[in-house]
Each structure stands twice: as structure tokens, then as C-alpha cells.
Phi, psi and omega in degrees: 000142190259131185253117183234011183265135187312310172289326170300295192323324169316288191307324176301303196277352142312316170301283119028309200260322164322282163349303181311293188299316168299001174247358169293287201307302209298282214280001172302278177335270168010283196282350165280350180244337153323292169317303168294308146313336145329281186294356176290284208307301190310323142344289250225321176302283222290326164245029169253357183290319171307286172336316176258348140302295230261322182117004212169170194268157165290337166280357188273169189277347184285322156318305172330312190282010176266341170317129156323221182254022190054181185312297180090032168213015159105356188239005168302104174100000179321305173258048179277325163231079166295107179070004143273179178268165175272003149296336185259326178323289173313299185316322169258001160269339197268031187245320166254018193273162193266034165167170167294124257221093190309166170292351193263318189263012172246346191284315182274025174256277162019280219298299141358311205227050155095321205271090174282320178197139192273085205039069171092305183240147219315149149314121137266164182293298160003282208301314191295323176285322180329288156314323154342277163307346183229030183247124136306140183106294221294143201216123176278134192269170164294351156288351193073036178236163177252185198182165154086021168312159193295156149281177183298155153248077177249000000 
């Protein structure tokens, strides 16, 4: 079939113009997940590099006040645990919280401060009772929350 009607030729060359912009954004996208893994790995150097001077995570509360006043746009500590297992994760956030902590509010704190996925696949409640569960140390309240982590291994 011969397509000769105006409007589809329109509609075709909308399409056509669609196509375009979208293989801009596609080569866009690209260079933007470049930048961004760039900036990861330097990130994740710089602050384990810290880490392993001071003795601790930088991020920790005995720490904090040395911190300038942070960026001050909201991304302090976003990628704190960037590249980490999800074991050193738990272990320093239930290390600095000002109390115990559910399996619901350690997932979304992880998740919150960079730790998204494990090989491939998303941080789950799973994955949080897992580590949970395989910590020495970790201690359940009668609330179910948890407390009392291992020290670090930095």
C-alpha cells in the first residue's frame, strides 16, 4: 500500500524528526553515564583514601564537625556508601544512628546514601535481613530493631 495522504506524510516526517531527537538524547544519555562513572570512581578513591588516614569513616559523627558547612545543596552523604558491601553499609550507618533501627529504616537510609545494588541487583529487605543475619554483633530489640554493630574494618 502507497501511503499518499498528506497527513500521514506529516505524521511520517514527525516521526522522522522524533527519531532524530531521541538518537541526540540516546548520545547524550552515553556521555552523561561516562561523567558520571568518572566521577564516582574519584569520589569513592578520595573517600576511602580519607577513610584509611583518619581511621573511620568520614562520614561518621565523631567526625562531622570537622566538615566544612558541606556543599549545602542537599547531597551531603548522598554517595556515602557508594561501592560499598552491604555489610560495611549496615555496620556504619547502625554505628552512627541515635538509636535502633528497623529492617525498613536501614534499607532506606542504604538506599538514600548511595548503596543501590549489589551485582547487578537492587538493595532489598532481603538483602538487609541477610547482613542482618550474618553480623556478629548485631543485636535485636524487643521492637525488632536493630543496634550494636561490629567495628569497622578500615
Amino acid at each position: 500500500m502507497i501511503v499518499r495522504d498528506d497527513t500521514t506524510r506529516q505524521m511520517l516526517v514527525d516521526l522522522e524528526r522524533e527519531e532524530g531527537l531521541l538518537a541526540q538524547a540516546d548520545e547524550a544519555l552515553g556521555q552523561a553515564l561516562a561523567r558520571y562513572r568518572m566521577a564516582a570512581a574519584r569520589y569513592v578513591a578520595v573517600r576511602d583514601s580519607i577513610a584509611e588516614y583518619i581511621g573511620q569513616s568520614p562520614y561518621n559523627n565523631n567526625v562531622q564537625h570537622l566538615w566544612s558547612e558541606g556543599p549545602g545543596d542537599g547531597t551531603w552523604g548522598k554517595y556515602r556508601f557508594l561501592d560499598k558491601e552491604p555489610g560495611v553499609a549496615v555496620a556504619e550507618l547502625l554505628s552512627n544512628a541515635e538509636g535502633p533501627l528497623s529492617t525498613v529504616e536501614i534499607l532506606v537510609s542504604v538506599r538514600s546514601q548511595g548503596l543501590k545494588e549489589i551485582n547487578g541487583k537492587p538493595i532489598d529487605g532481603r538483602t538487609i535481613n541477610a547482613v542482618l543475619m550474618n553480623m556478629k554483633g548485631i543485636k535485636k530489640d524487643k521492637d525488632g530493631k536493630y543496634h550494636s554493630p561490629p567495628a569497622l574494618p578500615f
